[in-house]
mmCIF file of the C-alpha atoms, coordinates in Angstrom:
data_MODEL
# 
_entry.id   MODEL 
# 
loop_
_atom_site.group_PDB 
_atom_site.id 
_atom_site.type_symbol 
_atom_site.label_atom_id 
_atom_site.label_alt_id 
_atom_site.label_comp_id 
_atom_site.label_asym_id 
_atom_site.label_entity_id 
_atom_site.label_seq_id 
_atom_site.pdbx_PDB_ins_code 
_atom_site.Cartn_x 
_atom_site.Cartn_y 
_atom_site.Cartn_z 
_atom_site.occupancy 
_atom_site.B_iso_or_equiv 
_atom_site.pdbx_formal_charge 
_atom_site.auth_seq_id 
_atom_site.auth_comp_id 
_atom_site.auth_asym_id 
_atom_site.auth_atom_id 
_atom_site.pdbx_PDB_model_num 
ATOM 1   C CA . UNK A 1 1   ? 87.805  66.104 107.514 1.00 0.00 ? 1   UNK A CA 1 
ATOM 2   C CA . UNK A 1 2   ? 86.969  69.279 107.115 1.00 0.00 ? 2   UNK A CA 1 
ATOM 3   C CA . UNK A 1 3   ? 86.418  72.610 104.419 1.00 0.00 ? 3   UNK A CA 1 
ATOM 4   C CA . UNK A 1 4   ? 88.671  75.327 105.344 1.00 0.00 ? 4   UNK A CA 1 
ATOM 5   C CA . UNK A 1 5   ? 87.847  78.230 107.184 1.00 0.00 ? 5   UNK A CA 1 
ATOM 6   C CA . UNK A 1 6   ? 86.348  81.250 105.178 1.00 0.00 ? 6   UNK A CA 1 
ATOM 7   C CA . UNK A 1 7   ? 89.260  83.481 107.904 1.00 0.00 ? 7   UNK A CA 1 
ATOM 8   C CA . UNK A 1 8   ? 91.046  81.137 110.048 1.00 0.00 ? 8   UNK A CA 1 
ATOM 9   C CA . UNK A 1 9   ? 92.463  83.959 111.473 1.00 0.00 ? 9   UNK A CA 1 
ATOM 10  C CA . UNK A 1 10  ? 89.862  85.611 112.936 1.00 0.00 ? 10  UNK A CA 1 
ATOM 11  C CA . UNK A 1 11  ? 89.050  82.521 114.561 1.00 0.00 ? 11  UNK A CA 1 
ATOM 12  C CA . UNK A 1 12  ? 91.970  81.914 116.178 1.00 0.00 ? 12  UNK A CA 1 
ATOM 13  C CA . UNK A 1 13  ? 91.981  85.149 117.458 1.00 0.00 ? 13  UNK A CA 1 
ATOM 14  C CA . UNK A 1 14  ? 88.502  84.874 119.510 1.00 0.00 ? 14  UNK A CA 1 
ATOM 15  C CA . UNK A 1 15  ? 90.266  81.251 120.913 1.00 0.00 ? 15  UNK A CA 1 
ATOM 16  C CA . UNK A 1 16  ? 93.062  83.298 121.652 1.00 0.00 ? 16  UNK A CA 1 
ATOM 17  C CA . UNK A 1 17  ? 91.285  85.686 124.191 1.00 0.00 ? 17  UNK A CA 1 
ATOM 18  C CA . UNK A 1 18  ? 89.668  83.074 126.108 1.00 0.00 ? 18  UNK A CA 1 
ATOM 19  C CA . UNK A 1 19  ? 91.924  80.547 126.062 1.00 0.00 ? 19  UNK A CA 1 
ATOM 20  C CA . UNK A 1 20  ? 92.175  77.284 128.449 1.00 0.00 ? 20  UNK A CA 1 
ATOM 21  C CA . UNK A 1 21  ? 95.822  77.065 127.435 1.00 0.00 ? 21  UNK A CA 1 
ATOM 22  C CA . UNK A 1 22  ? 98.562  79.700 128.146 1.00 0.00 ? 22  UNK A CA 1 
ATOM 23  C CA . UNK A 1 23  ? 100.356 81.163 124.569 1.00 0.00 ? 23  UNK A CA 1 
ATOM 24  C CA . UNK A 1 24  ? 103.546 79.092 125.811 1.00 0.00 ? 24  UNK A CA 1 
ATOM 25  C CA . UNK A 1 25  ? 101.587 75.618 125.805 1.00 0.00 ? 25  UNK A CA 1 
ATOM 26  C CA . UNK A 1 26  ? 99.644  77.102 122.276 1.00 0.00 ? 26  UNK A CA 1 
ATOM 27  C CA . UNK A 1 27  ? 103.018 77.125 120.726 1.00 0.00 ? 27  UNK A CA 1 
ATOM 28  C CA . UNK A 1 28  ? 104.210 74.023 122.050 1.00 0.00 ? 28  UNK A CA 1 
ATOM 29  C CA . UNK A 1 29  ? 101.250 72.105 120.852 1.00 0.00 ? 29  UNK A CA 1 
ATOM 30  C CA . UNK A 1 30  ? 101.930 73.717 117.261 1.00 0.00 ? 30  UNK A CA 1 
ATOM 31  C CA . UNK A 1 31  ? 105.421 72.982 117.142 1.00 0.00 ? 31  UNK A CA 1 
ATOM 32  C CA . UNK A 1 32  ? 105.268 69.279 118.005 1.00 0.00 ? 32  UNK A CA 1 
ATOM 33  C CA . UNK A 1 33  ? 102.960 68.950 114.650 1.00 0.00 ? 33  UNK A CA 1 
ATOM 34  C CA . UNK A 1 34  ? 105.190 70.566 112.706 1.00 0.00 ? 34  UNK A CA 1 
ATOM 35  C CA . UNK A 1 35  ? 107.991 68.452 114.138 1.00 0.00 ? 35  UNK A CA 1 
ATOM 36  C CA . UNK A 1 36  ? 105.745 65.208 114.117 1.00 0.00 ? 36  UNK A CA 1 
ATOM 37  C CA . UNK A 1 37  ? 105.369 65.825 110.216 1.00 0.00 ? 37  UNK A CA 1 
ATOM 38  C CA . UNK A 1 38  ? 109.174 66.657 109.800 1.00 0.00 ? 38  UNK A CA 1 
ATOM 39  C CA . UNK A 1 39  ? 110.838 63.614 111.800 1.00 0.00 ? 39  UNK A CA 1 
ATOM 40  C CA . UNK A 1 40  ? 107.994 61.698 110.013 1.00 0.00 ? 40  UNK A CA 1 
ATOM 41  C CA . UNK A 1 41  ? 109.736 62.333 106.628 1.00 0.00 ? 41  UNK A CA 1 
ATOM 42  C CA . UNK A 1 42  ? 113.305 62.564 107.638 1.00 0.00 ? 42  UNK A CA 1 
ATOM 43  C CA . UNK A 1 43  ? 112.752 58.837 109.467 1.00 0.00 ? 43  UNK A CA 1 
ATOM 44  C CA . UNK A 1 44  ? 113.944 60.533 112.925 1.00 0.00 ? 44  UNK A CA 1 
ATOM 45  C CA . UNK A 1 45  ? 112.811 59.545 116.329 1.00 0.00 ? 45  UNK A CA 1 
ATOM 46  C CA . UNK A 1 46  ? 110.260 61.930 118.317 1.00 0.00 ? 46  UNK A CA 1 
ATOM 47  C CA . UNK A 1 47  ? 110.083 62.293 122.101 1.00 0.00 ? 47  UNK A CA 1 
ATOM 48  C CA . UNK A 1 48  ? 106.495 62.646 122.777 1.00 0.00 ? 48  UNK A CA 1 
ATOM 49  C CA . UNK A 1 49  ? 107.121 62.563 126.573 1.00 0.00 ? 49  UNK A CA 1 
ATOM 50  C CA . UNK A 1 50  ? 104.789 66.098 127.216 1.00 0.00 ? 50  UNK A CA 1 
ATOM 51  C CA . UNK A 1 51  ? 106.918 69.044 128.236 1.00 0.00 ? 51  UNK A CA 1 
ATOM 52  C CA . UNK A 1 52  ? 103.887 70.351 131.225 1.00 0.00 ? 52  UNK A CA 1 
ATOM 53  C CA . UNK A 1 53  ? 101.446 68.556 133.093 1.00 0.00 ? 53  UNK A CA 1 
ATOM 54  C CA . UNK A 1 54  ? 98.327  70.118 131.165 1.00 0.00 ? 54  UNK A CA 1 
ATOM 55  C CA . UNK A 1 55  ? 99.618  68.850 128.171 1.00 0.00 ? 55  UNK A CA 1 
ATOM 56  C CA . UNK A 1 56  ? 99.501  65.522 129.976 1.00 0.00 ? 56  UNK A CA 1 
ATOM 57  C CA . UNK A 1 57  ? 95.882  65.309 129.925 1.00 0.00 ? 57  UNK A CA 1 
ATOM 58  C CA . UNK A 1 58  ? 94.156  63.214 127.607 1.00 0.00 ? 58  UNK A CA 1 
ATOM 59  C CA . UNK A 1 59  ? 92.243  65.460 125.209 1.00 0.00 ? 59  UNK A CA 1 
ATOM 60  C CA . UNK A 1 60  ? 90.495  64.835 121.985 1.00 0.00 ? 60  UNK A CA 1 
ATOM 61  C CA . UNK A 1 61  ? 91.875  66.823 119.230 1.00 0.00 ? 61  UNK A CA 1 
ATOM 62  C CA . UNK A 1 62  ? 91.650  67.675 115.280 1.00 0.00 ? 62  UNK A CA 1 
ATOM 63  C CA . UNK A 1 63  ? 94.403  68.632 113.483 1.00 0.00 ? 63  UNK A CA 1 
ATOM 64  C CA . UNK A 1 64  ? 93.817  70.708 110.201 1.00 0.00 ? 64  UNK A CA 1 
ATOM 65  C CA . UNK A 1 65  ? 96.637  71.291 107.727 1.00 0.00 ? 65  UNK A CA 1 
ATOM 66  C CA . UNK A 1 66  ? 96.842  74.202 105.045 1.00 0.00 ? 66  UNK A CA 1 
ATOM 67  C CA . UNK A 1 67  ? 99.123  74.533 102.122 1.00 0.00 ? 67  UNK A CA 1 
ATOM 68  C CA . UNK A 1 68  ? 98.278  78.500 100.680 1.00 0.00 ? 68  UNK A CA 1 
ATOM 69  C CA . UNK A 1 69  ? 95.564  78.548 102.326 1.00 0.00 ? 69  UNK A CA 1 
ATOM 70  C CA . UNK A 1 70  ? 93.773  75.341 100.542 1.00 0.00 ? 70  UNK A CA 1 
ATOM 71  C CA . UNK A 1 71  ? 92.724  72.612 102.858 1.00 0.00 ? 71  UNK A CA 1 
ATOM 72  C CA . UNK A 1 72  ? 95.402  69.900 102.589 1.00 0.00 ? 72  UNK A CA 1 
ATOM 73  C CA . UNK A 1 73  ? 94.412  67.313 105.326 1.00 0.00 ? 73  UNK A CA 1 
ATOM 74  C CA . UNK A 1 74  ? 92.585  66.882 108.801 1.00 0.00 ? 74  UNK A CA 1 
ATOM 75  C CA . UNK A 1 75  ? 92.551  63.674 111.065 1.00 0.00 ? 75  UNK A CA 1 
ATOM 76  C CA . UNK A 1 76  ? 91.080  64.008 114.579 1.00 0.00 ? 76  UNK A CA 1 
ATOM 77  C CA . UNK A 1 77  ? 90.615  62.232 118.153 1.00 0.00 ? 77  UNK A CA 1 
ATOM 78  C CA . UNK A 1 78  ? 87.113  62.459 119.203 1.00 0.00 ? 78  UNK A CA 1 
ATOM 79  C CA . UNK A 1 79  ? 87.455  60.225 122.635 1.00 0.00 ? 79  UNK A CA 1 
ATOM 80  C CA . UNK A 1 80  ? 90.398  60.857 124.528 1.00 0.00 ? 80  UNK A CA 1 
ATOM 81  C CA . UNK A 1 81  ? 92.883  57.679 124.657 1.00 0.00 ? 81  UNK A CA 1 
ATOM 82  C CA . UNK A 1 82  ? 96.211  59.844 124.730 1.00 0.00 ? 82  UNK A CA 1 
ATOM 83  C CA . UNK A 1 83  ? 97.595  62.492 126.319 1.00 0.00 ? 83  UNK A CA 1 
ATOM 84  C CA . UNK A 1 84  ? 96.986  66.011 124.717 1.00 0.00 ? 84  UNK A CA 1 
ATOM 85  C CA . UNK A 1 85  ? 100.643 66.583 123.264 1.00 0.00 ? 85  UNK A CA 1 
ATOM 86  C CA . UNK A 1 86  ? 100.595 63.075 121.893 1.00 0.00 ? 86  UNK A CA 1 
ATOM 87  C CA . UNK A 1 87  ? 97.388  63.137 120.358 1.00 0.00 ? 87  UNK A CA 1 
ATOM 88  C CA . UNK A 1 88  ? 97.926  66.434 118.325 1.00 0.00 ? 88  UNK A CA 1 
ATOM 89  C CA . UNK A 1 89  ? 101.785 64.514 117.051 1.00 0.00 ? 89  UNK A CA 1 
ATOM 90  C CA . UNK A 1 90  ? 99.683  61.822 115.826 1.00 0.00 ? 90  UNK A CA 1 
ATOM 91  C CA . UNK A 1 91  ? 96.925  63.774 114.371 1.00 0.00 ? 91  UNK A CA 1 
ATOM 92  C CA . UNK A 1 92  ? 99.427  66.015 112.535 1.00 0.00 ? 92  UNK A CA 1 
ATOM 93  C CA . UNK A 1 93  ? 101.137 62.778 110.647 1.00 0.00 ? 93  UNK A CA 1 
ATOM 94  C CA . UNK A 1 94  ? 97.885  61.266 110.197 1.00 0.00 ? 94  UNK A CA 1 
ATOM 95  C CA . UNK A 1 95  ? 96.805  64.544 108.155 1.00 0.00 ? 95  UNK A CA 1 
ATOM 96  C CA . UNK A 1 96  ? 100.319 64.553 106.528 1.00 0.00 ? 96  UNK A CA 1 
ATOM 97  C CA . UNK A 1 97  ? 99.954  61.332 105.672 1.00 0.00 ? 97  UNK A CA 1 
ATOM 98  C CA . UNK A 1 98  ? 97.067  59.317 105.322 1.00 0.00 ? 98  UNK A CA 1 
ATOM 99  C CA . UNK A 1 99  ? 94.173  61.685 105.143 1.00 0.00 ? 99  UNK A CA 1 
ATOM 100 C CA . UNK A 1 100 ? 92.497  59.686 101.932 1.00 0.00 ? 100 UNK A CA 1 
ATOM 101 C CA . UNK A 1 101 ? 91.482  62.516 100.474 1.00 0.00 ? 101 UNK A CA 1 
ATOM 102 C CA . UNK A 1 102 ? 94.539  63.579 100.021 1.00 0.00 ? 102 UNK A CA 1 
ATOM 103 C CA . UNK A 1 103 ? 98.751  62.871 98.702  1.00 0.00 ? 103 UNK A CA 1 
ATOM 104 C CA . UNK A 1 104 ? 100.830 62.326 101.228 1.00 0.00 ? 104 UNK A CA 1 
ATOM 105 C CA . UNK A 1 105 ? 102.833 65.712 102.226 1.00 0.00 ? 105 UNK A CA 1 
ATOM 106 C CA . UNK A 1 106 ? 106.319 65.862 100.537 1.00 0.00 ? 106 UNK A CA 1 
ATOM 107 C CA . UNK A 1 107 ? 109.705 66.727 101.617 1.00 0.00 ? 107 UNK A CA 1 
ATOM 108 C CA . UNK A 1 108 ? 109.036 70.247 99.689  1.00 0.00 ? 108 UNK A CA 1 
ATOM 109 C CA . UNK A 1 109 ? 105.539 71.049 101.194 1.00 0.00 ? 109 UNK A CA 1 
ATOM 110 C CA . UNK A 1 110 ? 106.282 70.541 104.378 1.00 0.00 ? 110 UNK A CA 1 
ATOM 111 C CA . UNK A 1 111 ? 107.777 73.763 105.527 1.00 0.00 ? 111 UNK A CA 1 
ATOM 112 C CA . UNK A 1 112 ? 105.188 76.075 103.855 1.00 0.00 ? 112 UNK A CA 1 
ATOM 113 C CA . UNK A 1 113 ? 102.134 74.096 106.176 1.00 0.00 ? 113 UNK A CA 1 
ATOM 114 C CA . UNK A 1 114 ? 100.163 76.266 108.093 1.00 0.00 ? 114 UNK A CA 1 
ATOM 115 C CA . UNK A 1 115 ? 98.885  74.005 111.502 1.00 0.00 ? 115 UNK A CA 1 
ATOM 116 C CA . UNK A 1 116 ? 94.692  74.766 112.744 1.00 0.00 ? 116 UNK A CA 1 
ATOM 117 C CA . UNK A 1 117 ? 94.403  72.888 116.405 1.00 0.00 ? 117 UNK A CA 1 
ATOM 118 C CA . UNK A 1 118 ? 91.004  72.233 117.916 1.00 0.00 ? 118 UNK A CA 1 
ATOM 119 C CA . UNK A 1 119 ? 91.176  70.956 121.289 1.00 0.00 ? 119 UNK A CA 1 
ATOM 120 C CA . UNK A 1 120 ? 88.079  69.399 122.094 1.00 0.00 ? 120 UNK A CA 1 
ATOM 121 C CA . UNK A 1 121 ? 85.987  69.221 125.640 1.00 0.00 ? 121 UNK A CA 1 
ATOM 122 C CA . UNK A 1 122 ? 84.409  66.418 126.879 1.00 0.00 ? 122 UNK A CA 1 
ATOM 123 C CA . UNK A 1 123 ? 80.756  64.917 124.796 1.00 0.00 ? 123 UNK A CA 1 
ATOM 124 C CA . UNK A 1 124 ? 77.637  65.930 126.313 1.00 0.00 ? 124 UNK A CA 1 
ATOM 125 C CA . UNK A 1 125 ? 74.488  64.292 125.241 1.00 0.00 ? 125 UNK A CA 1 
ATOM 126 C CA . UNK A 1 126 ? 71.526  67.055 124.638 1.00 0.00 ? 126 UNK A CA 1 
ATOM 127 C CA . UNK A 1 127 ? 68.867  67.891 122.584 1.00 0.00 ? 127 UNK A CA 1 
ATOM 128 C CA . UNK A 1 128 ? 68.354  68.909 118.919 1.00 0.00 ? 128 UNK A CA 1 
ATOM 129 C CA . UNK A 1 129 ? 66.949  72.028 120.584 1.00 0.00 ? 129 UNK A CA 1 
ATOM 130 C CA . UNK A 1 130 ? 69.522  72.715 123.122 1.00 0.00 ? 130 UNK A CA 1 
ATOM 131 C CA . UNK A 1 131 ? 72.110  72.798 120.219 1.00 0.00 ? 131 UNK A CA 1 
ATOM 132 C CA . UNK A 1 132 ? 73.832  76.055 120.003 1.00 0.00 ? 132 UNK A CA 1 
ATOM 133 C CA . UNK A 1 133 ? 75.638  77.268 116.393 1.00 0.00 ? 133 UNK A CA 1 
ATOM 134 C CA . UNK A 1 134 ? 78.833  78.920 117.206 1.00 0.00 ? 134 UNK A CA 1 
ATOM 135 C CA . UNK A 1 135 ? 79.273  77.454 120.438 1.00 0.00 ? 135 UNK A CA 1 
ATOM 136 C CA . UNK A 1 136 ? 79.138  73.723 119.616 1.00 0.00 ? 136 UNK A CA 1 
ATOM 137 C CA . UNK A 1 137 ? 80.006  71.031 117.857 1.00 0.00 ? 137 UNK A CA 1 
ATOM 138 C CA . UNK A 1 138 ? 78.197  67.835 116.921 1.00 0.00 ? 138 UNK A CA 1 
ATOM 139 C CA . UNK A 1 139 ? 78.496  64.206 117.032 1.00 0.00 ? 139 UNK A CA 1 
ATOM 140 C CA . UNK A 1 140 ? 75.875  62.296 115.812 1.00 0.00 ? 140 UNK A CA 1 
ATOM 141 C CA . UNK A 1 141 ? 75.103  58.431 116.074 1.00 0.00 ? 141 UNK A CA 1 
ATOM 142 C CA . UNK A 1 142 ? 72.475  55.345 115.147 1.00 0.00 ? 142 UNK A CA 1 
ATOM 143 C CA . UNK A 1 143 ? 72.728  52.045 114.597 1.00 0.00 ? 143 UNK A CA 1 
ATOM 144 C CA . UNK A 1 144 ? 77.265  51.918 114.746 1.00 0.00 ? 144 UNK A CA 1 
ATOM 145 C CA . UNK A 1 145 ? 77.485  54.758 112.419 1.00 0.00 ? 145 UNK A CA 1 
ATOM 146 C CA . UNK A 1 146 ? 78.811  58.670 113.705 1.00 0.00 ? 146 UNK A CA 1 
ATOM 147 C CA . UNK A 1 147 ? 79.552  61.944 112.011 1.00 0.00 ? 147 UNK A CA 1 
ATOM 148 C CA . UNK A 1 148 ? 81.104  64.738 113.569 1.00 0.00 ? 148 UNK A CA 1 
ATOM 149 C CA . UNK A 1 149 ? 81.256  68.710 112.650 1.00 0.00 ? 149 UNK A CA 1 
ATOM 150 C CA . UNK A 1 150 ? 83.656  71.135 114.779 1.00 0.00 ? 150 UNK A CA 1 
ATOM 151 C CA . UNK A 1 151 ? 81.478  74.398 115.764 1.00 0.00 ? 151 UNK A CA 1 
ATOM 152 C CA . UNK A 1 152 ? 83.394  76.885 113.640 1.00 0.00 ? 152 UNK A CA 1 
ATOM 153 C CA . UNK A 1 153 ? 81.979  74.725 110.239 1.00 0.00 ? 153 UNK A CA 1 
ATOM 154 C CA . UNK A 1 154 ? 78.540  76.084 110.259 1.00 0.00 ? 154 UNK A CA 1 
ATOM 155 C CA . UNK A 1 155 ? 79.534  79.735 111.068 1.00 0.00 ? 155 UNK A CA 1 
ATOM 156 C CA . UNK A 1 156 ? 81.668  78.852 107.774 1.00 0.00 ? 156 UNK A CA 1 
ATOM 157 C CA . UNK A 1 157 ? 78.927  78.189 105.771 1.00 0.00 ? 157 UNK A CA 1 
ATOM 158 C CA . UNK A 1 158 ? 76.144  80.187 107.439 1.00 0.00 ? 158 UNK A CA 1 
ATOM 159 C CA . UNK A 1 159 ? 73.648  77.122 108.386 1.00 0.00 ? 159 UNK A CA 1 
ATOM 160 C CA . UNK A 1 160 ? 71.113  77.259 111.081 1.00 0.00 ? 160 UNK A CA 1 
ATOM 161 C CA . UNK A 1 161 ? 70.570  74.846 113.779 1.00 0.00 ? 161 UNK A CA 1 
ATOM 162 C CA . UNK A 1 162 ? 68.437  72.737 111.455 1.00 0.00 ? 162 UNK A CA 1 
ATOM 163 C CA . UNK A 1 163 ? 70.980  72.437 108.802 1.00 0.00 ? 163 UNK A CA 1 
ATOM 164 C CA . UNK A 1 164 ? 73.791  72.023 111.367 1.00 0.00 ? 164 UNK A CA 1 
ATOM 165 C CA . UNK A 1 165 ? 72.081  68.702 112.585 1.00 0.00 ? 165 UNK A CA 1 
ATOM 166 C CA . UNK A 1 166 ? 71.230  67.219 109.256 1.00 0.00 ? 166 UNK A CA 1 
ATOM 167 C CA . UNK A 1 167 ? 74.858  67.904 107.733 1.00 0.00 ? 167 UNK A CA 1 
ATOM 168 C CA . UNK A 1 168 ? 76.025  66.083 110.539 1.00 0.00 ? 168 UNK A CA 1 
ATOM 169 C CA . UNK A 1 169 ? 73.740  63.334 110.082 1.00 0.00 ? 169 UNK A CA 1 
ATOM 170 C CA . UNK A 1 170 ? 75.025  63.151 106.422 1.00 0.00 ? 170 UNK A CA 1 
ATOM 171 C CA . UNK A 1 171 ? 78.290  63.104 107.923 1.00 0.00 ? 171 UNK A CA 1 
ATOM 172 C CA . UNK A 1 172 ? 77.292  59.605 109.488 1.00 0.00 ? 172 UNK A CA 1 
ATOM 173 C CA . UNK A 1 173 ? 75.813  58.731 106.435 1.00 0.00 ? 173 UNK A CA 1 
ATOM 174 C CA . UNK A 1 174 ? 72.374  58.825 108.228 1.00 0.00 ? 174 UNK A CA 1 
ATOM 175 C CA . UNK A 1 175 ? 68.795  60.203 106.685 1.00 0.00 ? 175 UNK A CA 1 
ATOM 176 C CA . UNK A 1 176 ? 69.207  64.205 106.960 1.00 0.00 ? 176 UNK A CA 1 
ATOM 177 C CA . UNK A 1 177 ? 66.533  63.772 109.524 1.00 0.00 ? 177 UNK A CA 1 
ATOM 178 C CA . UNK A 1 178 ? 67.686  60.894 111.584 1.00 0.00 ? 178 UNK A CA 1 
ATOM 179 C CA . UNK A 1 179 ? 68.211  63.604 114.280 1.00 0.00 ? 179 UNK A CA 1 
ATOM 180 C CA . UNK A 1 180 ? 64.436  63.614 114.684 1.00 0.00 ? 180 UNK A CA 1 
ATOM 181 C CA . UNK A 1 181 ? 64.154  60.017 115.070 1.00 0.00 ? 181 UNK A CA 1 
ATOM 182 C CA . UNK A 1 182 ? 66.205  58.705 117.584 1.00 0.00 ? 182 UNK A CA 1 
ATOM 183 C CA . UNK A 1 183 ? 69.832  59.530 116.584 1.00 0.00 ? 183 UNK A CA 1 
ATOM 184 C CA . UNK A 1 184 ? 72.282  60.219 119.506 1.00 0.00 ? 184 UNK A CA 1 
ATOM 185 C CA . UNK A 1 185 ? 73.176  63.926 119.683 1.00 0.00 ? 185 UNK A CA 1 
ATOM 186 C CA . UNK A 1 186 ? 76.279  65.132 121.476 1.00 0.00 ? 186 UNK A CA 1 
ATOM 187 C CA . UNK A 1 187 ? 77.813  68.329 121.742 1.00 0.00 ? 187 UNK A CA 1 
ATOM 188 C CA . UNK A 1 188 ? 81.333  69.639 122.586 1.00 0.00 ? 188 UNK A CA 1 
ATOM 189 C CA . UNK A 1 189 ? 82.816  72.795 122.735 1.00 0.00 ? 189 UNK A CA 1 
ATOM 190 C CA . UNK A 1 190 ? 86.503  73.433 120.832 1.00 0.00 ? 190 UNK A CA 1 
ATOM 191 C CA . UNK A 1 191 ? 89.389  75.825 121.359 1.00 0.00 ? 191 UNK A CA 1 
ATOM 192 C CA . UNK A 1 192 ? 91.269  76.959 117.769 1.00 0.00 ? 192 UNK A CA 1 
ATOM 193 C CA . UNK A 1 193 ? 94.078  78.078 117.721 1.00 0.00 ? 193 UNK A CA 1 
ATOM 194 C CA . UNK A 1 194 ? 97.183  77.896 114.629 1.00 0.00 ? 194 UNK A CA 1 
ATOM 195 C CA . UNK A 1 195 ? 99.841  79.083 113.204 1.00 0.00 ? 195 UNK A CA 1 
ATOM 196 C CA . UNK A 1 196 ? 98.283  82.253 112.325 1.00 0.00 ? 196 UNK A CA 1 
ATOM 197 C CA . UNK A 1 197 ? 97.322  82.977 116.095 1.00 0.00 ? 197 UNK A CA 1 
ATOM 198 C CA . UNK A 1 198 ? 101.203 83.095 117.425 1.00 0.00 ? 198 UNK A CA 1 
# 
């Protein structure tokens, strides 16, 4: 639910160096969206069974779609419920597909999709203060409304800690500064990777 990234690539590159995932379970997380998407058009079954045992491990995830390099869809996980390879098959046909925001993905589109994972940690409550830009993302909360901003959005658009916090409280739909009175602040950390990174 996301802009896209002023250079994706250079992103991916940095998630590439210190990455909690080898290159071979990268590729296989990127290829089961693409495939998701495809057998998702073409009516075809998918085994989702996950091909290692890290993959296994329920993981929140976002997955961001780009068609020449314009933003064309992005569903995520926050809470884990599924395991890792699962969740980022069902985030990639929820982008495809029913990302509001958005047409569905056609037949014709589908090949020239460029596929932006970010595999999320576990929440962390903290503190406005304790809030690092860069390093984390944000999910905000009060009274049954949450927003959430991966970390890599406000390097995109060059806000400060203060700014990060009250676009995420927008995000909820909350006051700017409902972060200052009594909102629920949690933090996460993210690993990108894409298409662009293999």
């Amino acid at each position: 639910m996301l802009p896209p990234p002023k250079s994706r690539s250079d992103q991916d590159s940095s998630a590439a160096k210190d990455s909690e995932f080898p290159e071979s379970d990268r590729k296989l997380l990127l290829e089961v969206a693409h495939t998701s998407i495809a057998t998702a058009l073409d009516h075809r079954e998918l085994d989702l069974t996950p091909p290692s045992p890290q993959l296994e491990q329920p993981r929140g995830v976002f997955t961001t779609l780009y068609l020449h390099g314009a933003l064309r869809g992005c569903v995520g996980y926050v809470v884990p419920s599924v395991s890792l390879y699962r969740a980022v098959a069902e985030t990639a046909r929820a982008a495809a597909f029913e990302d509001a925001r958005f047409s569905p993905v056609s037949l014709s589109e589908a090949p020239d999709l460029e596929v932006s994972l970010s595999v999320l940690s576990a929440l962390q409550e903290i503190t406005a203060e304790q809030v690092e830009v860069g390093r984390h993302g944000l999910l905000v909360s009060q009274h049954g409304r949450r927003g959430l901003l991966l970390p890599q959005v406000p390097i995109e658009h060059g806000w400060d800690r203060v700014t990060f916090l009250e676009q995420t409280c927008r995000k909820a739909g909350l006051r700017l500064d409902a972060w200052q009175h009594g909102a629920k602040i949690e933090c996460f950390t993210a690993e990108v990777f894409g298409d662009t990174d293999t």
